[in-house]
C-alpha positions in Angstrom: 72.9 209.5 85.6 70.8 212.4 86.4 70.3 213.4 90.5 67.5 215.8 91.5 68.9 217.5 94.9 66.0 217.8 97.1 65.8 221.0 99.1 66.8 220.1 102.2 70.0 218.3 101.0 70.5 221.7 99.2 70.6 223.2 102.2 72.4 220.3 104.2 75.7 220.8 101.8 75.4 224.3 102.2 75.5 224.7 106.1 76.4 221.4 107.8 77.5 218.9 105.0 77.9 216.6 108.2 74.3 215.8 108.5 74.4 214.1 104.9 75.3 210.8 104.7 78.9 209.7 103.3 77.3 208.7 100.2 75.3 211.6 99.4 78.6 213.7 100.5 80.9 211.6 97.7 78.4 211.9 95.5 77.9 215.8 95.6 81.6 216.4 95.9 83.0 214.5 92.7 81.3 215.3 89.8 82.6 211.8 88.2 79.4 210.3 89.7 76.5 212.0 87.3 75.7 213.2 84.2 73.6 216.2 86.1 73.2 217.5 89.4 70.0 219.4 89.4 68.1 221.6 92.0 64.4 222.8 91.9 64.3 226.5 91.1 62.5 227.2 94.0 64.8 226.0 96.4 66.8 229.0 96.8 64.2 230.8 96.7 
């Protein structure tokens, strides 16, 4: 399956991982779980 990150989950896993959810956290952190992780290119930005 394919995942879009939204920006402020982005930013969330970045700076306080705590603030996400345990299943967004387990999801992010084992790449097992998707095909692709993808973020809008204007998130960094």
């Amino acid at each position: 399956m394919t995942y879009l990150m939204d920006t402020h989950v982005w930013i969330w896993w970045n700076q306080r991982p705590q603030s996400l959810s345990h299943r967004v956290r387990s999801l992010i952190g084992n790449p097992a779980e998707y095909s692709e992780l993808l973020l809008s290119a204007i998130s960094p930005w």
